[in-house]
KOLGUGU-805035 format. One record per residue: residue in one letter; x, y negated, z negated of N, C-alpha, C, O in turn. Coordinates in Angstrom, 1 decimal. Example, Ala and Ser with C-alpha at 12.3 -4.5 7.8 and 13.67 -1.06 7.14 Angstrom:
  r     n_u     n_v     n_w    ca_u    ca_v    ca_w     c_u     c_v     c_w     o_u     o_v     o_w
  A    13.2     5.7    -7.8    12.3     4.5    -7.8    13.2     3.3    -7.8    14.2     3.3    -8.5
  S    12.8     2.2    -7.1    13.7     1.1    -7.1    12.9     0.0    -7.9    13.4    -1.1    -8.0
END
This chain:
  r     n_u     n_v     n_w    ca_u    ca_v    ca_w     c_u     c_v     c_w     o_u     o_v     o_w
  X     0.4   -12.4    -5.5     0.6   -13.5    -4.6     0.8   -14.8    -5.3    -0.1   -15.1    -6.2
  X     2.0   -15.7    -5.0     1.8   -16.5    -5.5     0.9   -17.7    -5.7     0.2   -17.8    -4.7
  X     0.5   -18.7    -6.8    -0.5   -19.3    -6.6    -1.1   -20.1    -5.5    -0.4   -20.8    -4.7
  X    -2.5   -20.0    -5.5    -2.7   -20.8    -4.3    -3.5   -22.5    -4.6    -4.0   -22.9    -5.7
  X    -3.5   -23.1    -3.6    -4.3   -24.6    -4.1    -5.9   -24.2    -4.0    -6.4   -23.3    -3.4
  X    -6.6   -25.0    -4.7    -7.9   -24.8    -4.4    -8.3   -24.4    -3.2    -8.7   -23.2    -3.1
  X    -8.3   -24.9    -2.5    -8.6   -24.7    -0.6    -8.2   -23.3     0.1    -9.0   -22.5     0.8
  X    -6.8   -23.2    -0.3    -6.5   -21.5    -0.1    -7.2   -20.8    -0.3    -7.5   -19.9     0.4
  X    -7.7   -21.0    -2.1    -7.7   -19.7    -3.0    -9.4   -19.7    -2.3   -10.0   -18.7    -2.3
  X    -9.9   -20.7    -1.8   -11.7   -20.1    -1.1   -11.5   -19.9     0.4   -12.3   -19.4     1.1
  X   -10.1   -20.5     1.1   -10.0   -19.8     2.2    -9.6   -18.5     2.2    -9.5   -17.8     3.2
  X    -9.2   -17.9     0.8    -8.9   -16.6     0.8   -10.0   -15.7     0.8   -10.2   -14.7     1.4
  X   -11.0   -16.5    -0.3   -12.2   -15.7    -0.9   -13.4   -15.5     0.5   -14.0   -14.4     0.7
  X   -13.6   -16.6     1.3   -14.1   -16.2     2.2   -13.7   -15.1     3.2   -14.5   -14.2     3.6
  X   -12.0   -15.4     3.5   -11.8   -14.5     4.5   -12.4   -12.8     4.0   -13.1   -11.9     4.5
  X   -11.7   -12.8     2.7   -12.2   -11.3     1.9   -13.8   -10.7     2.4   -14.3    -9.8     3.0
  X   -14.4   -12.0     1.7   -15.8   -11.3     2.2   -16.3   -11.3     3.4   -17.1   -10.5     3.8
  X   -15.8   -12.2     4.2   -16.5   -11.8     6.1   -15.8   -10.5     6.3   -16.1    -9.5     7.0
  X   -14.8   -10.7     5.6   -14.0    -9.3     6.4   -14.8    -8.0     5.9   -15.1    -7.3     6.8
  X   -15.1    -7.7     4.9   -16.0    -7.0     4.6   -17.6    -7.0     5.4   -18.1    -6.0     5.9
  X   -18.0    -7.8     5.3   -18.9    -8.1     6.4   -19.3    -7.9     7.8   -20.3    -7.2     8.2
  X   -18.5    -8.5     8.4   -18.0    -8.5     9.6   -17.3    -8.0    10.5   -17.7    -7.7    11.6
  X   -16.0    -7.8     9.9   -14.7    -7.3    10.7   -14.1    -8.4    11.4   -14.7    -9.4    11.7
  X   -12.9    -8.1    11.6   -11.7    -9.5    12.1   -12.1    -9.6    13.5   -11.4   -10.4    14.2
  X   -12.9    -9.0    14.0   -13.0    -8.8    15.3   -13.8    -9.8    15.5   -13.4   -10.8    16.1
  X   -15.2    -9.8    15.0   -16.2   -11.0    15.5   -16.2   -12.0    14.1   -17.2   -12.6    13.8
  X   -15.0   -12.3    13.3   -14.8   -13.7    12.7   -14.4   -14.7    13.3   -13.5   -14.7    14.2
  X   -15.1   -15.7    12.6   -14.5   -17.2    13.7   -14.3   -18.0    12.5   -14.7   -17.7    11.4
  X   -13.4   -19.1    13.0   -12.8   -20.2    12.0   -14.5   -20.6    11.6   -14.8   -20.6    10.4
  X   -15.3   -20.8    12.3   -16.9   -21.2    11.8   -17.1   -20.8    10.7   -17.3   -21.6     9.7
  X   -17.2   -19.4    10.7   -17.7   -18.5     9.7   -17.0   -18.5     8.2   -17.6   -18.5     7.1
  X   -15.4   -18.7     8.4   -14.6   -18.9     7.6   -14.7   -20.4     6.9   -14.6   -20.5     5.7
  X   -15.0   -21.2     7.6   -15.0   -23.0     7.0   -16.3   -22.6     6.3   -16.0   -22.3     5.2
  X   -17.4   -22.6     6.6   -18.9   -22.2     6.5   -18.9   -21.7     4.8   -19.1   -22.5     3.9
  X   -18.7   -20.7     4.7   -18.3   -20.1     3.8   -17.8   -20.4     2.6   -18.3   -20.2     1.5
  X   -16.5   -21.0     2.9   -15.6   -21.5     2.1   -16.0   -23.4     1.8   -15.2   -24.2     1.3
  X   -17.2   -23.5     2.3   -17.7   -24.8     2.4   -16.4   -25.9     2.6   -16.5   -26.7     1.7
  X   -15.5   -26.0     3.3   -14.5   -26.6     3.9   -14.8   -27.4     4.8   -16.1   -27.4     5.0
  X   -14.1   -28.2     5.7   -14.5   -28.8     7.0   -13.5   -28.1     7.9   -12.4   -27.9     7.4
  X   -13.7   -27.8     9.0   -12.9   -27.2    10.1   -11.3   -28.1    10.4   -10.5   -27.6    11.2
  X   -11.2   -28.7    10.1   -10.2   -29.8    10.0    -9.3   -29.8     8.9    -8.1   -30.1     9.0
  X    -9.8   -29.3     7.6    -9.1   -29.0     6.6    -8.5   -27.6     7.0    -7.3   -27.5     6.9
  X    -9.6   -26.2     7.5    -8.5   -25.4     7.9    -7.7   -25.2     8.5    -7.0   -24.2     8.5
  X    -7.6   -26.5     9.6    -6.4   -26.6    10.9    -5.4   -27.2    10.8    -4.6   -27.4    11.6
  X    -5.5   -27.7     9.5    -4.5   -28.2     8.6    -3.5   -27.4     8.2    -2.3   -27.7     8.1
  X    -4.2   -25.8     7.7    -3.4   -25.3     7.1    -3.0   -23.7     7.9    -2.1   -22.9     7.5
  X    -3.9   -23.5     9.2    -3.8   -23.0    10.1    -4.2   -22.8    11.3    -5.3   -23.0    11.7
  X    -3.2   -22.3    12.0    -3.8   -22.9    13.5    -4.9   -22.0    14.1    -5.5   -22.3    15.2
  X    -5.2   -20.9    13.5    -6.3   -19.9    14.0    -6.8   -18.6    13.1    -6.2   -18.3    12.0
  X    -7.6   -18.2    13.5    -8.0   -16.7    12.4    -6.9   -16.0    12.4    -6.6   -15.6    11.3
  X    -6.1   -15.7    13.2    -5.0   -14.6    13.4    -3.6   -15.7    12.8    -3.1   -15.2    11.8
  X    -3.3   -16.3    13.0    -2.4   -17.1    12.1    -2.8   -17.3    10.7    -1.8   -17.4     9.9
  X    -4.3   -17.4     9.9    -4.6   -16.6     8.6    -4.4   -15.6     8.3    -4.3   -15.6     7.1
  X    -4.2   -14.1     9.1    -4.6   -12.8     8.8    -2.7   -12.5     8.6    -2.2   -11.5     8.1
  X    -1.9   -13.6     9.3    -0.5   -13.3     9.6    -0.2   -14.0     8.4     0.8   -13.4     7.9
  X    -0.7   -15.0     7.8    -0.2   -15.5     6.5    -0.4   -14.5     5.0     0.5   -14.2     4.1
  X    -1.6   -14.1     5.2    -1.6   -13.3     4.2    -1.1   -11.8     4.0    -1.1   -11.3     2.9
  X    -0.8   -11.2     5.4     0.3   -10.2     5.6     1.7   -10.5     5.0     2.2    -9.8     4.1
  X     2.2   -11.5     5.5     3.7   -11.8     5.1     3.6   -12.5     3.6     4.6   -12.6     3.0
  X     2.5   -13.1     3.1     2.5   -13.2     1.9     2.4   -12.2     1.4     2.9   -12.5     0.3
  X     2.0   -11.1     1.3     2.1    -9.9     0.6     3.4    -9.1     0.9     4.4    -9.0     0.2
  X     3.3    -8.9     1.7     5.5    -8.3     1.9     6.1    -8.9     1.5     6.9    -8.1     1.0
  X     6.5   -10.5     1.2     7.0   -11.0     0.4     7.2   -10.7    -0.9     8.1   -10.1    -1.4
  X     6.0   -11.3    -1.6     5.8   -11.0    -2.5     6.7    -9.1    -3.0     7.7    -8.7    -3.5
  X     5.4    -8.3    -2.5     5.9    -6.9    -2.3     7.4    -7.0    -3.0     7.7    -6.9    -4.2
  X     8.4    -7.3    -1.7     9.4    -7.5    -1.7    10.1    -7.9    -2.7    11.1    -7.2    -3.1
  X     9.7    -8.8    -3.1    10.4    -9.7    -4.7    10.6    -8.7    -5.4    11.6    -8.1    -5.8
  X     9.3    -8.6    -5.7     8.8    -7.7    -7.2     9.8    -6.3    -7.0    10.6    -6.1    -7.8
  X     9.6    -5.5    -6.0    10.5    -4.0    -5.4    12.1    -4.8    -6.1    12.4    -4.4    -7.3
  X    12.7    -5.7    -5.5    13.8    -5.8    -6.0    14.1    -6.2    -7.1    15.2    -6.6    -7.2
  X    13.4    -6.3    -8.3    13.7    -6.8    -9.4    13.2    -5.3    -9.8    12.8    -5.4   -10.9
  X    13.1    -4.1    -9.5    12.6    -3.1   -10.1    12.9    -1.8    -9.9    12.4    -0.8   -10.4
  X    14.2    -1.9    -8.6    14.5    -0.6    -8.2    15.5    -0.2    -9.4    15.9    -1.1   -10.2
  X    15.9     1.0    -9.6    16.6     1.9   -10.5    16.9     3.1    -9.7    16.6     3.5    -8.6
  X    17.6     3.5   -10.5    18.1     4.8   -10.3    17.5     6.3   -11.1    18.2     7.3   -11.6
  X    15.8     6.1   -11.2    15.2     6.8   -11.8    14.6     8.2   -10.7    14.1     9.2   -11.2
  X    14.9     8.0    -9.4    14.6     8.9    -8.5    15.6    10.0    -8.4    16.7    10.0    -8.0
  X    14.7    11.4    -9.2    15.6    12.5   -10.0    14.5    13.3    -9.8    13.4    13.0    -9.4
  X    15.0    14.8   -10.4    14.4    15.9    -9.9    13.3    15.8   -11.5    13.8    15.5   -12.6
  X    12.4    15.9   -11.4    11.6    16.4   -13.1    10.6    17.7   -13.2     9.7    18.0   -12.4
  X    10.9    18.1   -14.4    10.1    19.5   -14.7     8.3    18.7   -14.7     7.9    17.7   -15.2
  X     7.7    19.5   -14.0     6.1    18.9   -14.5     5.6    19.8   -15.7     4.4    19.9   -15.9
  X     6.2    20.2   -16.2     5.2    21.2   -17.1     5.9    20.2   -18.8     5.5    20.3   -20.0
  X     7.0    19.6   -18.1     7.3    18.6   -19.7     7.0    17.4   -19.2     7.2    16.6   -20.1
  X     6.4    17.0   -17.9     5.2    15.4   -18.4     6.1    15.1   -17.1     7.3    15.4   -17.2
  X     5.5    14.3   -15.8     6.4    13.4   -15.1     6.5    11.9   -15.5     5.5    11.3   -15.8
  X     7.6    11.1   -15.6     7.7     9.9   -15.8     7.6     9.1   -14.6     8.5     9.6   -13.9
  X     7.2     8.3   -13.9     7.0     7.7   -13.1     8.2     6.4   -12.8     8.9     5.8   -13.6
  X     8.3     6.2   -11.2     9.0     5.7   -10.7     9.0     4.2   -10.8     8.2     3.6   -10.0
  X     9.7     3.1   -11.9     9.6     2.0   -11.9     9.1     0.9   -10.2     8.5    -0.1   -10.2
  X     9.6     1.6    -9.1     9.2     1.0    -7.9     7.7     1.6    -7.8     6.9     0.7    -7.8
  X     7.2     2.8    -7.8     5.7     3.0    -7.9     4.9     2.2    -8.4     4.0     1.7    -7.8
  X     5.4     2.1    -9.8     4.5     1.0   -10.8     4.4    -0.1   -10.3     3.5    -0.8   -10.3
  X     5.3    -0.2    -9.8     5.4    -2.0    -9.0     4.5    -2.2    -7.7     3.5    -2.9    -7.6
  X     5.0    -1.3    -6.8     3.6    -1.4    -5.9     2.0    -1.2    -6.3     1.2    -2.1    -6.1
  X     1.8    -0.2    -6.8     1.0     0.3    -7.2    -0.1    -0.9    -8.1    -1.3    -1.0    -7.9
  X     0.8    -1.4    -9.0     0.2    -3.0    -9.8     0.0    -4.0    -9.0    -1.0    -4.6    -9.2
  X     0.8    -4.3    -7.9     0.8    -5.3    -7.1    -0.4    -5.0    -6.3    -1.3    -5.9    -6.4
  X    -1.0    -3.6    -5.4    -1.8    -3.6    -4.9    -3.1    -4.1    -5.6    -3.8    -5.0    -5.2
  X    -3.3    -3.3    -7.0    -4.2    -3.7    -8.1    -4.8    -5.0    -7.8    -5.9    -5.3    -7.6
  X    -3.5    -5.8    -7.7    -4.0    -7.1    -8.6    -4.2    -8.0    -6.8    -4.5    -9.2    -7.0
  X    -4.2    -7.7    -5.9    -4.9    -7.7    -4.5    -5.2    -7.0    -4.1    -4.9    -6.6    -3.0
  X    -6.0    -6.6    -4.8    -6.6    -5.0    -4.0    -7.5    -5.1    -2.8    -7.4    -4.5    -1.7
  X    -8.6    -6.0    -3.3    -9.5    -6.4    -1.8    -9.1    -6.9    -0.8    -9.8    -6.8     0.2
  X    -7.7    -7.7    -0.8    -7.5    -8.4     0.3    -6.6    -7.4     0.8    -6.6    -7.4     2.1
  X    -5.8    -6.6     0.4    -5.4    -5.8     0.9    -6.1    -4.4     1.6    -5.6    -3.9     2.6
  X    -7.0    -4.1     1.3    -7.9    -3.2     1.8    -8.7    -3.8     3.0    -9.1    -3.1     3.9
  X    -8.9    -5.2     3.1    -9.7    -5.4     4.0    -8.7    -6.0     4.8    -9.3    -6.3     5.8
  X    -6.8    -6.4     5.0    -6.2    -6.5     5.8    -5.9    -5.0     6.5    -5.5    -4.9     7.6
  X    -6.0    -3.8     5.6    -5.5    -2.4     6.2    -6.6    -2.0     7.1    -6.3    -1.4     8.2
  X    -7.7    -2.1     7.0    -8.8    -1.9     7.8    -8.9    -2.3     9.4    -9.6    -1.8    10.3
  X    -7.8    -3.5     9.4    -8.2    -4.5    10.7    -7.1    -3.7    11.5    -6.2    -3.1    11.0
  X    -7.4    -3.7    12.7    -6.6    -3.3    13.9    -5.9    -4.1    14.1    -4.8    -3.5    14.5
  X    -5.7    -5.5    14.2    -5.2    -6.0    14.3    -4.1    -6.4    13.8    -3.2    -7.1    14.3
  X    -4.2    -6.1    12.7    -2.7    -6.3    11.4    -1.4    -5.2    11.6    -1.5    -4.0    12.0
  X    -0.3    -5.7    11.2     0.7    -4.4    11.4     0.8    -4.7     9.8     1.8    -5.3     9.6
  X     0.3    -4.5     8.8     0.5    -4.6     7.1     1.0    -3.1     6.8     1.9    -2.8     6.1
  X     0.1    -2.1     7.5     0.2    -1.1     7.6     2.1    -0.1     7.6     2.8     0.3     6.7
  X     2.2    -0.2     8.7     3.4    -0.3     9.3     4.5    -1.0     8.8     5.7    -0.7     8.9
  X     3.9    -2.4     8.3     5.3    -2.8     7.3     5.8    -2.7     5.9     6.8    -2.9     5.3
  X     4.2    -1.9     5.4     4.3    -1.6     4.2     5.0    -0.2     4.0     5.5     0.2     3.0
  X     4.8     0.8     5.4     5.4     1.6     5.1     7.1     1.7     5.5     7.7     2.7     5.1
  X     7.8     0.4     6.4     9.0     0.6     6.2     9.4     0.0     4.8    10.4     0.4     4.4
  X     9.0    -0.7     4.2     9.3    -1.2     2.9     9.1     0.3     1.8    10.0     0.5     0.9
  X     8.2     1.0     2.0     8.6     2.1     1.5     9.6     3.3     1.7     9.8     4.3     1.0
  X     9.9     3.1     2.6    11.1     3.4     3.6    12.5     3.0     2.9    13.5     3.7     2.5
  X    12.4     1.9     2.8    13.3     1.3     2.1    13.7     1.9     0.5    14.8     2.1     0.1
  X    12.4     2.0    -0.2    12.3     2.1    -1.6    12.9     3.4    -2.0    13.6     3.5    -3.0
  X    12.7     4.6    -1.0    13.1     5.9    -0.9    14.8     6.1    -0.4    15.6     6.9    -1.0
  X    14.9     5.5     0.4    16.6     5.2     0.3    17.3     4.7    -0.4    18.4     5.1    -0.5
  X    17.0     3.7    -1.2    17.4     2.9    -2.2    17.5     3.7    -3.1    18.7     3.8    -3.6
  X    16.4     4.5    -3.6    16.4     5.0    -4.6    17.3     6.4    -4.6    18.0     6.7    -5.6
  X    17.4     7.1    -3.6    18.4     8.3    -2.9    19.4     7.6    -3.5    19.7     7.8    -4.7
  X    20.0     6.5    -2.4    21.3     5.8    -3.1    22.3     6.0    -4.8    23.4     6.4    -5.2
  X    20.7     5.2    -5.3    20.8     4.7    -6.1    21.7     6.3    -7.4    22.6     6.2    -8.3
  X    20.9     7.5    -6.7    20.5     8.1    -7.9    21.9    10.1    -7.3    22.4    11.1    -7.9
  X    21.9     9.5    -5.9    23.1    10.3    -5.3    24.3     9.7    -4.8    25.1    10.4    -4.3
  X    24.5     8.5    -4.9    25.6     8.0    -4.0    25.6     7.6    -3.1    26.2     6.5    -2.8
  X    24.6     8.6    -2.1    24.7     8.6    -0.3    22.4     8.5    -0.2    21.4     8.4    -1.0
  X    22.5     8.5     0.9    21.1     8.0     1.5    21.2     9.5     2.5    20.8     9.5     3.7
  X    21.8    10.7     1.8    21.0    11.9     2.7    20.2    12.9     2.2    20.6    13.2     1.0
  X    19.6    13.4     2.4    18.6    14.2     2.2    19.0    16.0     2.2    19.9    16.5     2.9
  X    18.3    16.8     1.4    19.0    18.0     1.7    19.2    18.5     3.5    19.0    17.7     4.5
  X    19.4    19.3     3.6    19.9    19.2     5.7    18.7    20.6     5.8    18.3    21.0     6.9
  X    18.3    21.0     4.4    16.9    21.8     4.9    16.0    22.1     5.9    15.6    23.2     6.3
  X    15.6    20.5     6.3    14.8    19.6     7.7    15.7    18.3     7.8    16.3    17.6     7.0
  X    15.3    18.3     9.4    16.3    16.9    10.0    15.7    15.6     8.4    14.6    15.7     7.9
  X    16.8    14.8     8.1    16.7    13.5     7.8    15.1    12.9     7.9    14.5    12.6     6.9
  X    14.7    12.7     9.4    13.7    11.7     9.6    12.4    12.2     9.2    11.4    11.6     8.8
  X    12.6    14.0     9.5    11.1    14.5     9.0    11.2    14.3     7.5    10.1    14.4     7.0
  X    12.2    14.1     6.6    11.9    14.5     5.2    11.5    13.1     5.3    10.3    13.0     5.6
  X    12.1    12.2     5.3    11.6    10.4     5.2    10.2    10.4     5.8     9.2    10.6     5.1
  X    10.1    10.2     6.7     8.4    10.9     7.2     7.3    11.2     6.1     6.4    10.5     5.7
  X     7.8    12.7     5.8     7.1    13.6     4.9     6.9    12.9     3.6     5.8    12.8     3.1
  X     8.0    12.6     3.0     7.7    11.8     1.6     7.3    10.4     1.9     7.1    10.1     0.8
  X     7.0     9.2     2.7     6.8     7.7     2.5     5.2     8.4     3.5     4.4     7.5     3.4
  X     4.9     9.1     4.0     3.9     9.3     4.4     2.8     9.5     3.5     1.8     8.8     3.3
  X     3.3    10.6     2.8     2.8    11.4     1.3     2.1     9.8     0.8     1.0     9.4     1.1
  X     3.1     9.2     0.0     2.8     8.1    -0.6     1.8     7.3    -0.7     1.0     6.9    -1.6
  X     2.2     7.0     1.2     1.5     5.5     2.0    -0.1     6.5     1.8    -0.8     6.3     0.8
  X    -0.4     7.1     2.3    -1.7     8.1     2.6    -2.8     8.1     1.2    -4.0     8.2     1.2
  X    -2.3     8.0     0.3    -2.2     8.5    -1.3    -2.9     7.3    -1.4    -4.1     7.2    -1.5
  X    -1.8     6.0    -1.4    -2.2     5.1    -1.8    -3.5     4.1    -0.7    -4.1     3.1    -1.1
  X    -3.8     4.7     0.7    -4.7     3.9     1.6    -6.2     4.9     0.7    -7.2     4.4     0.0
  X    -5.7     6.4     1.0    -6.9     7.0     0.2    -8.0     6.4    -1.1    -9.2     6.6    -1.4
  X    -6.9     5.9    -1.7    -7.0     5.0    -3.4    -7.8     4.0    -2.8    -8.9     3.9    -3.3
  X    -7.4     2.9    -1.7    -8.0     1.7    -1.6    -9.6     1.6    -0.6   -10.5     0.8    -0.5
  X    -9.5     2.9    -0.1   -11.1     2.7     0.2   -11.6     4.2    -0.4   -12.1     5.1     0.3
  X   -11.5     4.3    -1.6   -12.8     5.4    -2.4   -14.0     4.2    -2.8   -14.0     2.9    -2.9
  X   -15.4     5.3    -2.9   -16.0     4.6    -3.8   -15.9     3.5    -4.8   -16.2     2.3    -5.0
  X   -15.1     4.7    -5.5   -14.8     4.3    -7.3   -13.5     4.9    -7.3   -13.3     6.1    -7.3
  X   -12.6     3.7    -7.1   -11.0     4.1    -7.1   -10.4     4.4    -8.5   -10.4     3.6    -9.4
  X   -10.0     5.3    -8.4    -9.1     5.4   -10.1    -8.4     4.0   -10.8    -8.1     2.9   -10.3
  X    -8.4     4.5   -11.7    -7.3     3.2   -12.2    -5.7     3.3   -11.9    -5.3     4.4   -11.4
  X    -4.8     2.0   -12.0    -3.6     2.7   -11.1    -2.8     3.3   -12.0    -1.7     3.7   -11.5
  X    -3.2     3.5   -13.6    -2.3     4.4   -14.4    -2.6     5.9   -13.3    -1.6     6.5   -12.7
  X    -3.9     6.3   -13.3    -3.6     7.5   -12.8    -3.6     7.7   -11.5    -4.1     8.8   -11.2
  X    -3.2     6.8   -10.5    -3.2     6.8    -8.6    -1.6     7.1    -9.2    -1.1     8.1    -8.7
  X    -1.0     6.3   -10.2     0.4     6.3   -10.2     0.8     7.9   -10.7     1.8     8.4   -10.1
  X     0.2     8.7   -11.6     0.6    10.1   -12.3     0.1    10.4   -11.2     1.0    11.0   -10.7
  X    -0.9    10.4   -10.2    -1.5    11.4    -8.8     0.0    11.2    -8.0     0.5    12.3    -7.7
  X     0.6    10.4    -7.7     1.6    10.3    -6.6     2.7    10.6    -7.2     3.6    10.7    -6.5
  X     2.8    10.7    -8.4     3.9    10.8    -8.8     4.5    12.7    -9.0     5.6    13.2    -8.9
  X     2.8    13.4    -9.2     3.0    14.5    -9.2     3.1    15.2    -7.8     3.4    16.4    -7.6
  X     2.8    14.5    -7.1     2.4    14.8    -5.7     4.1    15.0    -5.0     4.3    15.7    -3.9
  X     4.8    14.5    -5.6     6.5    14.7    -5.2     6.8    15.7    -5.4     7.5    16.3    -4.6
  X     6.3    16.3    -6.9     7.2    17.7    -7.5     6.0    18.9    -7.1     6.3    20.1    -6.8
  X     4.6    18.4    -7.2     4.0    20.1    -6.2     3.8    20.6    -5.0     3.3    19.9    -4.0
  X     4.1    21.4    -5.0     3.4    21.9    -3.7     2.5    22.1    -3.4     1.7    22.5    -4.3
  X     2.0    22.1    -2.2     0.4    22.6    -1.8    -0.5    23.5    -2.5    -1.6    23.2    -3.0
  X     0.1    24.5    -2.6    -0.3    25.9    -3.4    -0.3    24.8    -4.7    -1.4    24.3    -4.9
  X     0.5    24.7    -5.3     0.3    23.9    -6.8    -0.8    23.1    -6.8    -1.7    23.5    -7.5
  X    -1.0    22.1    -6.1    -2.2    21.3    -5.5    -3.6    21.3    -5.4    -4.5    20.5    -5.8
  X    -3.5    22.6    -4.6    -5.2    23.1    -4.7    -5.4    24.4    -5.6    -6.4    25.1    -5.5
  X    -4.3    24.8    -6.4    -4.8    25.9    -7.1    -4.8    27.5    -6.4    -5.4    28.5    -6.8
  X    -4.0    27.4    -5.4    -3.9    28.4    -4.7    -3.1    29.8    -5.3    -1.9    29.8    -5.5
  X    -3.7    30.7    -5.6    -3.2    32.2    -6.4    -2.3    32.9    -5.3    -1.1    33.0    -5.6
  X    -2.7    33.6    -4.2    -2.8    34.0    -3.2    -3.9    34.9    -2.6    -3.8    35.9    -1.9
  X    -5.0    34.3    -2.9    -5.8    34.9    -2.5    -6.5    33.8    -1.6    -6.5    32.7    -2.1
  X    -7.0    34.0    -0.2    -7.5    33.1     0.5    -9.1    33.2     0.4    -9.7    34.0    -0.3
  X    -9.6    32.5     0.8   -10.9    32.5     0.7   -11.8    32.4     2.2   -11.2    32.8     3.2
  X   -13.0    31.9     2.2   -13.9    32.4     3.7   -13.5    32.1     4.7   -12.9    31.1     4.6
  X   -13.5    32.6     5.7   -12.9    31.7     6.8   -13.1    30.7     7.4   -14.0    30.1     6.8
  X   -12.8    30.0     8.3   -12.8    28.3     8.8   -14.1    28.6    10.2   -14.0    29.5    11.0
  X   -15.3    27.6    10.1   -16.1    28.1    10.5   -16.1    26.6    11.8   -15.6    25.6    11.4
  X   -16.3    26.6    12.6   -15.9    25.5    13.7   -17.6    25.2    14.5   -17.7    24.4    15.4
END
């Protein structure tokens, strides 16, 4: 995110922690000034309500997002053996770093009901997957295996899921290996996945 002025950068730090706290549901500009030892006047300066903050720092992060994606797409989206090492996708690393280095504020904007961050992060990776098709076949189609939308579906789902899972563990990995988890997660299959031989195991107990 680009830099912020003083004032921001503890309107940011507050919002992080009520939101953790709290939830966006019962925060108030109170709680947020309070916090950020601000005067309520200073934040209506720079916003006109809680939800006009939670919309700033959404579209400041898609932005951002956005920059960085396009200084970084390639035409590295190609088939790879995993048994000789997967190389990872220069747009992975990019997201992937970028979430890092906002990691709490992004976890505690994906949390809120209220935010579509969700939803825009995943057409932006929507984007990244066609681009990279493009980039790496000419055309933006998919084998005709399964309709078009389920493969797009199936893989930015894969991804997005991968990467929400990452942001509320315990003790989240580091993003060298969230990035080798997702990266491998393209070329196995299920069976590869969980280790499956063919032998099933007890049955599903309800």
């Amino acid at each position: 995110m680009q830099r912020l002025t003083k004032t921001d950068e503890k309107i940011k730090k507050a919002f992080i922690k009520l939101m953790k706290t709290k939830g966006f549901e019962h925060l108030t500009v109170s709680d947020i000034t309070s916090e950020a030892k601000i005067n309520r006047s200073t934040f209506y300066a720079h916003y006109e309500d809680k939800y006009a903050l939670e919309k700033h720092f959404e579209d400041a992060i898609l932005n951002e997002l956005s920059d960085r994606l396009n200084s970084n797409l390639d035409s590295t989206m190609k088939y790879q053996d995993t048994k000789k090492g997967v190389k990872s996708y220069p747009a992975i690393n990019t997201i992937v770093d970028y979430i890092e280095s906002e990691f709490d504020l992004i976890k505690v904007l994906m949390s809120s009901t209220g935010t579509s961050l969700e939803s825009r992060i995943k057409n932006v990776l929507y984007q990244v997957v066609d681009q990279g098709l493009y980039l790496a076949k000419g055309n933006d189609k998919m084998l005709d295996q399964i309709p078009n939308d389920y493969a797009y579906e199936i893989v930015v789902s894969g991804i997005l899921d991968t990467m929400k899972f990452w942001l509320f563990k315990d003790k989240p990995e580091s993003k060298e290996v969230i990035v080798d988890i997702i990266m491998k997660t393209r070329y196995l299959s299920p069976y590869d996945l969980l280790g499956v031989d063919g032998q099933f195991g007890k049955a599903i107990k309800v």
